[in-house]
C-alpha positions in Angstrom: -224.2 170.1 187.4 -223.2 166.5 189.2 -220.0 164.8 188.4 -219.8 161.6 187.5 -217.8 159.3 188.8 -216.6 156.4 186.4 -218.0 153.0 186.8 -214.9 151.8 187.6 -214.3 154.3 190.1 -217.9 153.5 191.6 -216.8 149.8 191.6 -213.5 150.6 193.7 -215.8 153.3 196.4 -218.3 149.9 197.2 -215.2 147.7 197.5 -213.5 150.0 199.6 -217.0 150.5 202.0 -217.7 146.9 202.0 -213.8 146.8 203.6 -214.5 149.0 206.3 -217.7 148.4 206.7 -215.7 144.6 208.1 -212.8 145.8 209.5 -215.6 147.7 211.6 -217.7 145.0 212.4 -214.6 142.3 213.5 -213.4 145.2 215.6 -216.7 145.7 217.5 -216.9 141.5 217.3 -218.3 139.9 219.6 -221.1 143.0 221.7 -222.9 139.7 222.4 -222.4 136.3 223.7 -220.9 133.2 221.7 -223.6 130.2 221.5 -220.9 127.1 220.7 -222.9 124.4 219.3 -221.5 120.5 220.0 -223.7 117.8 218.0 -223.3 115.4 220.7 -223.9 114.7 223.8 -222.2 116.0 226.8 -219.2 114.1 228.5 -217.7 113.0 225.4 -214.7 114.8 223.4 -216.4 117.0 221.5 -218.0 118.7 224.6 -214.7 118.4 226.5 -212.9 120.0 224.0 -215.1 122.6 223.4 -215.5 123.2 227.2 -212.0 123.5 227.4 -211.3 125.6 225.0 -214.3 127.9 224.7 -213.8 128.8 228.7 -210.5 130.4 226.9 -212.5 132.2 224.0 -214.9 133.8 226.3 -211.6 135.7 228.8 -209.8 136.6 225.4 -212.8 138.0 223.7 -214.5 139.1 226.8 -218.3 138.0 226.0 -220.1 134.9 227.8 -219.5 131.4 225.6 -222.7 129.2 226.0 -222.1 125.7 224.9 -225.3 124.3 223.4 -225.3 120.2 223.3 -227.6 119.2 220.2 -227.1 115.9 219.3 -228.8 113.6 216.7 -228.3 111.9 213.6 -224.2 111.5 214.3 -224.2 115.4 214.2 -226.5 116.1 211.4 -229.3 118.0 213.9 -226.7 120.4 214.6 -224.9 120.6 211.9 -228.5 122.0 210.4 -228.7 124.1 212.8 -225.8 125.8 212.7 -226.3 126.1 208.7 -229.4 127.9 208.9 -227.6 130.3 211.4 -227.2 133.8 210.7 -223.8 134.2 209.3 -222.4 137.1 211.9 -220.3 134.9 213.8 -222.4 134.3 217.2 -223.3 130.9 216.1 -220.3 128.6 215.8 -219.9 124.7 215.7 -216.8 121.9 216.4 -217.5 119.5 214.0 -215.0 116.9 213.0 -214.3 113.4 211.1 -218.3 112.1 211.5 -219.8 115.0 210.4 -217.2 116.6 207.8 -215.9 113.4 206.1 -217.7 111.0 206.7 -221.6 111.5 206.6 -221.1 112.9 203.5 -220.6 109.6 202.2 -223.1 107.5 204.0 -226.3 109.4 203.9 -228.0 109.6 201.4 -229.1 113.2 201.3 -227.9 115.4 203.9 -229.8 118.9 204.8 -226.8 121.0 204.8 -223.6 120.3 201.8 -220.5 120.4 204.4 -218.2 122.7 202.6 -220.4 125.6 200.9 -222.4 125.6 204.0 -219.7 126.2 206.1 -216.5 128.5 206.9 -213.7 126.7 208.6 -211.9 128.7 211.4 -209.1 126.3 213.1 -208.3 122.8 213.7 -208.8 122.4 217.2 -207.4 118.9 218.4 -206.6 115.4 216.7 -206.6 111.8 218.5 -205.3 108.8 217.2 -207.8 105.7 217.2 -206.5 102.6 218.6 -206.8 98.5 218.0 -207.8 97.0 221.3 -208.3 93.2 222.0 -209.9 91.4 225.1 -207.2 89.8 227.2 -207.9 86.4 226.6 -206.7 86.5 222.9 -203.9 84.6 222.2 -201.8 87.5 220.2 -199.7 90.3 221.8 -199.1 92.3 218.4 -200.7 93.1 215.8 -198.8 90.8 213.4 -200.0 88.0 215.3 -203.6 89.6 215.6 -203.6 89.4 211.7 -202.3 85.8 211.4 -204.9 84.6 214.2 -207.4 86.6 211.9 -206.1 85.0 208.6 -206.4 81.6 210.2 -210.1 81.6 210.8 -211.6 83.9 207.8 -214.9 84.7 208.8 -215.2 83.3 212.4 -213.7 86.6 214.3 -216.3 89.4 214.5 -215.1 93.1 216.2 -217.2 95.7 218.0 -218.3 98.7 215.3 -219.4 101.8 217.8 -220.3 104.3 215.1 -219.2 104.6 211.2 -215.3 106.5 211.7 -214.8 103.3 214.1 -216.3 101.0 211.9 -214.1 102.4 208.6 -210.9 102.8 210.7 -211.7 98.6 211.4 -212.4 98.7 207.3 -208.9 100.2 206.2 -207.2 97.5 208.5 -208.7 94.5 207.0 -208.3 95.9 203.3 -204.9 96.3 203.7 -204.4 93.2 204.9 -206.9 90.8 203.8 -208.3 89.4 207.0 -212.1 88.5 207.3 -214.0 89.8 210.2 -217.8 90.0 210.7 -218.7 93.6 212.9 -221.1 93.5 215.5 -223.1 97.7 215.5 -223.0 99.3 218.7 -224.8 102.7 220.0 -222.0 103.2 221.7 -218.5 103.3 222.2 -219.4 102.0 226.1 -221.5 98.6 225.4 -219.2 97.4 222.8 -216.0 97.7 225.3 -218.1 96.1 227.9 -218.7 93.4 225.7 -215.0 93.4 224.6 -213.6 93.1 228.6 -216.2 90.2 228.9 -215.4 88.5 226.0 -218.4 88.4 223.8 -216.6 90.0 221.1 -212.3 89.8 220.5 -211.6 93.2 219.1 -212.5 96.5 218.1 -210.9 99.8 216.9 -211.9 102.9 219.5 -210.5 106.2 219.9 -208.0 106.7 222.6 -209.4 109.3 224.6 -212.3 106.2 225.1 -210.2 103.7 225.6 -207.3 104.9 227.6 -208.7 104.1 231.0 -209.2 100.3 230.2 -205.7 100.0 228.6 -204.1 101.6 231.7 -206.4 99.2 234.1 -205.4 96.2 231.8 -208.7 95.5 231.5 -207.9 95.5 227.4 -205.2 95.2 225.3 -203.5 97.7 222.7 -201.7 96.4 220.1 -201.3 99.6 217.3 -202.6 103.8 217.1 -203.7 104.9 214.2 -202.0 108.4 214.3 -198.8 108.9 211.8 -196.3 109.0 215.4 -197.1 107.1 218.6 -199.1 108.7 221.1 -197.8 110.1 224.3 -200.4 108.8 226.3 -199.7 105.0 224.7 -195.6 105.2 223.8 -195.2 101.6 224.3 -198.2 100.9 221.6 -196.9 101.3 218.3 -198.4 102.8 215.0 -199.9 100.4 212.3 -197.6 101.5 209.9 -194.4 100.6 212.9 -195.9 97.3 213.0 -196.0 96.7 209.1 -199.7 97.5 208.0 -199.9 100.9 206.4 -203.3 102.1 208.0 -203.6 106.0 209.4 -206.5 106.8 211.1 -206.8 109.8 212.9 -210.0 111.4 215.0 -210.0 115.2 214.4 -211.8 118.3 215.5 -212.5 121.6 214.4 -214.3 124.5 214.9 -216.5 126.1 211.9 -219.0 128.7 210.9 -221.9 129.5 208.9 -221.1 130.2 205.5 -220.8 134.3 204.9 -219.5 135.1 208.1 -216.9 138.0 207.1 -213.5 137.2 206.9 -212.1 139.8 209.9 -214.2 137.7 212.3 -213.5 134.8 211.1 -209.7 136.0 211.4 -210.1 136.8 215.0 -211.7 134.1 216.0 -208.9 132.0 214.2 -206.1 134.3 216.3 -207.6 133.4 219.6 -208.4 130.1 218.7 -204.1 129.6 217.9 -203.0 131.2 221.2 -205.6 129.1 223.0 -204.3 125.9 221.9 -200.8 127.2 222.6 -201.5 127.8 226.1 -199.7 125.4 228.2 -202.8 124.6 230.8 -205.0 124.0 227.4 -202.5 121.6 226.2 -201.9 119.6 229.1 -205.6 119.4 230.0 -206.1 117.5 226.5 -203.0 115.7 226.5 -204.0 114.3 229.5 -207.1 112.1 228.0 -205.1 111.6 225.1 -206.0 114.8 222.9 -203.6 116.6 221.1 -203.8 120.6 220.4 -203.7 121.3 216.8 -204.7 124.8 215.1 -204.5 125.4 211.2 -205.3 128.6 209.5 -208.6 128.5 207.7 -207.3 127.6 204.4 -205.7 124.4 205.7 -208.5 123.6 207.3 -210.8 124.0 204.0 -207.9 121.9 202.4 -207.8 119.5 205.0 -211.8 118.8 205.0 -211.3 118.1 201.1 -209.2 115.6 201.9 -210.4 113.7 204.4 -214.0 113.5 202.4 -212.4 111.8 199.8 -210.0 109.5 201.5 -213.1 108.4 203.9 -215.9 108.2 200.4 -213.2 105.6 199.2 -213.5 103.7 202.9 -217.3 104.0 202.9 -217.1 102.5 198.9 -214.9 99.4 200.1 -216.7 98.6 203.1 -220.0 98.6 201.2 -221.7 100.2 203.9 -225.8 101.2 203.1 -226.5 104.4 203.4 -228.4 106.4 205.7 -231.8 107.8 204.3 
């Protein structure tokens, strides 16, 4: 006659198969190669980061990482991609401030929802962005930037490359009450073209971007948004050194689809923190003004909470329409 086995105890068998049955796959993780999705285009920080750091991944886990540039829709094409992928860790994605704070905010129905749809593995890097002014503006701080602004409400516009840009210019003039018109860019390269030749006086850029034409003196920097100054910049001090209390920080990260099991998600997290320990890795970024930052995967989640309300509350103020 068969024994039965309580329910309970038939409960605690599946549990402890479903266990192994992980701690067997993460250890066989990865038999294939890594395809590294980036949603924009190559050259810019998201590829360079990813380049940097997935050259890394592929020695410490010993399979081939392919990066795979599919831009569109300020990351939303791969972000969908990357969704829909099978959840076994061979499909993995460096998303960021666009595409996990902000879009959800400004479109209007996204094909993805950026926190179910995803598991977060490690905080990859951060950059501050930075308030730069053509050179033949009378102001040399940002005190007097905001009492120039003050003085002619309305008549000052500023170069708006994309929305993070755009919001990060939004936080300045809430918290201090200056009225500026923006003028939309495609890219973070026309609109500081236009700033060097005067067509428009300001705009806020990331650092990384901008870094060249500051050290050229082709434009001016008068405050970072990051909560310490920047290496890169330590003459330039922070918007909250120079009396406005605006924190603005670009930020990168590196995710999953949803349902990939936690012992890979685990080892890709390990390697992930010793790569962006490594001193070559650091210096590499630090050197375009990047900074190395890795997190668990719980203050990542936390962290992407965050940030999507802080930025729906920017995206509310500035009245920006949203993206069908």
């Amino acid at each position: 006659m068969p024994i039965r086995l309580p329910s309970c105890l038939h409960m605690l068998a599946g549990v402890a198969i479903a266990v192994a049955a992980g701690a067997a796959q993460a250890q066989a993780y990865p038999s294939k190669p890594i395809r590294w999705v980036v949603p924009y285009t190559p050259a810019g920080a998201y590829d360079s980061i990813a380049r940097i750091t997935g050259e890394k991944l592929a020695a410490l886990l010993g399979q081939q990482v392919v990066i795979d540039n599919r831009p569109g829709a300020d990351g939303v094409v791969g972000l969908e991609q990357v969704a829909k992928a099978a959840p076994d860790g061979y499909t993995i994605v460096i998303g960021g401030l666009p595409t996990h704070a902000i879009n959800p905010s400004l479109f209007r129905k996204l094909p993805y929802n950026h926190i179910t749809d995803f598991a977060p593995v490690s905080m990859l890097a951060r950059a501050p962005v930075v308030l730069v002014v053509n050179n033949q503006l009378p102001v040399k701080s940002l005190k007097e930037f905001v009492a120039y602004a003050q003085a002619r409400p309305g008549k000052l516009s500023y170069g708006s490359s994309g929305a993070g840009m755009r919001l990060s210019m939004q936080m300045l003039i809430s918290a201090t009450g200056i009225d500026m018109v923006p003028v939309p860019y495609k890219g973070s390269a026309p609109a500081v073209s236009d700033l060097i030749g005067g067509q428009i006086p300001a705009m806020i850029d990331s650092v990384p971007a901008e870094l060249g034409f500051i050290r050229g003196g082709r434009v001016r920097p008068l405050a970072v948004g990051s909560a310490k100054r920047t290496p890169v910049l330590p003459d330039v001090p922070t918007f909250t050194e120079a009396g406005v209390p605006v924190e603005s920080t670009l930020w990168y990260a590196l995710f999953t689809p949803a349902g990939v099991p936690k012992p890979v998600i685990d080892r890709l997290n390990g390697a992930m923190v010793k790569i962006l320990a490594m001193d070559d890795v650091v210096k590499k970024l630090a050197d375009t003004g990047i900074d190395a930052s890795s997190s668990t995967p719980e203050e990542l989640r936390d962290y992407v909470k965050s940030e999507t309300a802080k930025w729906a509350k920017a995206v509310k103020e500035a009245k920006m329409e949203m993206i069908n």
